[in-house]
C-alpha positions as CSV (number, residue, x, y, z in Angstrom):
1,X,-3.6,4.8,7.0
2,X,0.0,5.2,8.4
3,X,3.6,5.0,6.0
4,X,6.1,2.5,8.2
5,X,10.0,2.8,7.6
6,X,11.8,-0.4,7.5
7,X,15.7,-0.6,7.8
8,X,16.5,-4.0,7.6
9,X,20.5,-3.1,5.9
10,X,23.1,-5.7,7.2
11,X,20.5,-8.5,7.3
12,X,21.0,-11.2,4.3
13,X,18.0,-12.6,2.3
14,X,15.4,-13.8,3.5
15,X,15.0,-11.0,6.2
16,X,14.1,-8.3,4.1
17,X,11.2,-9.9,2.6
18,X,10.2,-11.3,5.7
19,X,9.9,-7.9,7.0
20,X,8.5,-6.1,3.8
21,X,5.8,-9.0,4.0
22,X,4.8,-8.6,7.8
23,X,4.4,-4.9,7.6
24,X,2.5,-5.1,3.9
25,X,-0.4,-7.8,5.8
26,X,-1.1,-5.4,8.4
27,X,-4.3,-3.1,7.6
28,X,-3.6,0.3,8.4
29,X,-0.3,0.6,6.6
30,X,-0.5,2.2,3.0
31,X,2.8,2.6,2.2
32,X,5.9,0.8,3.1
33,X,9.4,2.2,2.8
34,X,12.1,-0.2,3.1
35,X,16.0,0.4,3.1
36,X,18.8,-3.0,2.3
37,X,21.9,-3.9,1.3
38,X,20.9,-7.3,0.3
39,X,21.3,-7.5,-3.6
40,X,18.8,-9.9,-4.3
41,X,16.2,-8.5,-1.9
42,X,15.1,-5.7,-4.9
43,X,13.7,-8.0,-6.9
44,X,12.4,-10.5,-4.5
45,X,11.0,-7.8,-2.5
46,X,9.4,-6.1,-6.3
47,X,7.6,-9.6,-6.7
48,X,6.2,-10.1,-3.5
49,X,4.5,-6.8,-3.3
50,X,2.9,-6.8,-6.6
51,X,1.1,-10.5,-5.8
52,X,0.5,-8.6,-2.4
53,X,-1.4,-5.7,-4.4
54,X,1.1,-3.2,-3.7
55,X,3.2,-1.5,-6.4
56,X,7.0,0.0,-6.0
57,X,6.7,3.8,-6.2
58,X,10.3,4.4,-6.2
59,X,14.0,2.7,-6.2
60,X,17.1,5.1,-5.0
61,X,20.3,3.6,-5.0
62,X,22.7,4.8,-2.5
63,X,26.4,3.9,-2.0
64,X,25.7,1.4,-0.2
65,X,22.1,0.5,0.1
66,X,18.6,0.9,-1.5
67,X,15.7,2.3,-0.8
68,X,12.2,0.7,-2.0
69,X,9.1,3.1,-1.3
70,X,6.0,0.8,-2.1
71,X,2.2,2.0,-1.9
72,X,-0.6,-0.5,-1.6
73,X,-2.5,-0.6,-5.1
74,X,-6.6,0.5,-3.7
């Protein structure tokens, strides 16, 4: 199982879910880490995974953008 890197800051909401969701349906990835600016994205994004069976691992705050490491819950 692979880990794929998402960098979807400067897109608005819906686009970061959108992508967290396409990469979290495809088999071989086991973890996800995404990167946004979009405020509400964190919690939209923290939602969808864990109906998805994946859990967030990790939240860092940067200046100007987040980054969301999730793992898929086995």
């Amino acid at each position: 199982m692979s880990k794929t890197i998402i960098d979807v800051r400067g897109l608005a909401c819906p686009e970061p879910l959108i992508a967290f969701t396409e990469s979290a349906e495809k088999a071989d990835v086991a973890e996800i880490e995404i990167s946004f600016d979009c405020g509400a994205a964190r919690d939209n994004i923290a939602r969808s995974a864990a109906s998805m069976g994946w859990s967030v691992a990790s939240v860092t705050e940067a200046q100007d953008h987040t980054v969301m490491n999730l793992a898929k819950v086995p």
